[in-house]
N, C-alpha and C positions, 0 to 999 in steps of 0.2 A: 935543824932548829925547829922546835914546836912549835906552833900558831894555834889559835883558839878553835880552827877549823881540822887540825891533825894533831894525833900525840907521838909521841914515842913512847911505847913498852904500857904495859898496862894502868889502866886511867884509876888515878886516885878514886877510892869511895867519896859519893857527893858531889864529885863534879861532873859538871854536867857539859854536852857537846854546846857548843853556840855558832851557830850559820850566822854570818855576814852578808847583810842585804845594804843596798843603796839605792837610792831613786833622787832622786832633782822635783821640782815642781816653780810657781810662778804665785805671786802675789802681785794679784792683778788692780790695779787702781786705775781711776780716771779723774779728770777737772770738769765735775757737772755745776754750772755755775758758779763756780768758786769756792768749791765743796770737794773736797777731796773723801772719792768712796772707795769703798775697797770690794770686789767678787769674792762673796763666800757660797760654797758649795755646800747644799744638804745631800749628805750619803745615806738617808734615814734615819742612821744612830749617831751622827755624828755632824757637826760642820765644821769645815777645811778648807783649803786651797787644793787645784787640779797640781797632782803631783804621779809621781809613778816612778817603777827600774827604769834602770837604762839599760838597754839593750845592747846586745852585742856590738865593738865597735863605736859605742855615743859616746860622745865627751857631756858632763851634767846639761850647760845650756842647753844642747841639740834634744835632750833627752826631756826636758822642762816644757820646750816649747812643742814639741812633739804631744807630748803629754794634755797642755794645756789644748794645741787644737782638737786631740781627739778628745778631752774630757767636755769641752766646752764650745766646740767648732769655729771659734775664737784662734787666726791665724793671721791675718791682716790686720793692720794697724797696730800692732802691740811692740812696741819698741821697752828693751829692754834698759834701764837705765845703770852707766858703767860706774864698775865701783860699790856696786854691791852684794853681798854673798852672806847669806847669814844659814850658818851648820846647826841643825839639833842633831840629838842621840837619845833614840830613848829601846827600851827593851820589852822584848812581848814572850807570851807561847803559843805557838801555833801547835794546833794539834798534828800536823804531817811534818814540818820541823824541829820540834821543840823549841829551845829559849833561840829569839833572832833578838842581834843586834843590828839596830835599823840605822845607817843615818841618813839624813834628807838635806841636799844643797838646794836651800830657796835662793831665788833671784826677784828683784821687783820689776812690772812691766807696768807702762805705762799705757793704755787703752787711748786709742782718738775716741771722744765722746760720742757720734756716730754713730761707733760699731756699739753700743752699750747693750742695745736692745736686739742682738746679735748675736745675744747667745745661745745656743742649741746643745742641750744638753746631752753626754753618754745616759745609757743605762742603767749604771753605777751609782748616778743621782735623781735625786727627786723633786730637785727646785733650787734655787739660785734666788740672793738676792744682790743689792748692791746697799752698802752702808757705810756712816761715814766712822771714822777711828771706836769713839767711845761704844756705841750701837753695835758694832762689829766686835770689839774687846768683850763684850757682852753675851755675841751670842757664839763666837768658838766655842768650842768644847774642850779643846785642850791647852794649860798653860803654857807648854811650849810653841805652841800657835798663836798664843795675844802675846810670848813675847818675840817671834818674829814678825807679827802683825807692828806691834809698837817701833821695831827696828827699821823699818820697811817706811812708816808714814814719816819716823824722824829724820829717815836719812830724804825718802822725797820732798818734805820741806824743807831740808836745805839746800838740795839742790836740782830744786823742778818745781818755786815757787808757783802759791794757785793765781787762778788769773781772775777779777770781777769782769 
């Protein structure tokens, strides 16, 4: 049977090969005085969440958290809240694979307030901030990010009410 990744017999005109990639990442929130923010990541051209492949052997979590510590140095304190799991799909071209189908398992973690000021950034990035829902829907860059951003703050208010 075919997969997008092999054919059988020679490949129709126009269609094109498509590599299959997966990576996990973490949507990191905290309760700074009864403010719920969220860690947005500047890449330069872009702001995100610390996300990445999974590596040989990772189930999404292991691959998330792994991720978020190297992206963010961020490995203590961040408890991952159960029961949520929010999928995008979206597609790109890379110039050394051509068209990728990307998908990305977010999870939400919730930060002890603490560590906030804790973050040490990879390479990769340029600056970090912490903001709360609307301020952070604002400064994503991609809509499939403010809508797991949105997903992420609705499910922690119902169930990881803030505290005054």
């Amino acid at each position: 049977m075919a997969t997008s990744d092999q054919h059988d017999g020679p490949r129709k005109k126009g269609k094109k090969k498509v590599t299959r990639e997966r990576s996990a990442g973490v949507v990191v929130y905290c309760d700074r005085g009864g403010r719920r923010e969220f860690l947005l990541l500047d890449y330069g051209r872009h702001w995100d969440y610390a996300k990445g492949h999974l590596e040989a052997g990772e189930d999404d979590r292991t691959a998330a958290l792994r991720e978020l510590r190297e992206e963010t140095g961020l490995s203590e304190g961040v408890e991952l809240l159960e029961g949520f799991e929010k999928m995008i799909l979206y597609h790109f071209n890379s110039s050394r694979k051509g068209l990728v189908r990307k998908e990305v398992l977010f999870f939400v973690g919730k930060l002890d307030p603490d560590k906030a000021d804790e973050v040490m950034l990879s390479e990769e990035h340029v600056g970090y901030e912490w903001l709360e829902r609307e301020p952070a829907l604002q400064r994503l860059t991609f809509d499939n990010a403010k809508g797991v951003l949105a997903a992420a703050d609705n499910f922690a208010a119902e169930h990881d009410p803030l505290t005054e």
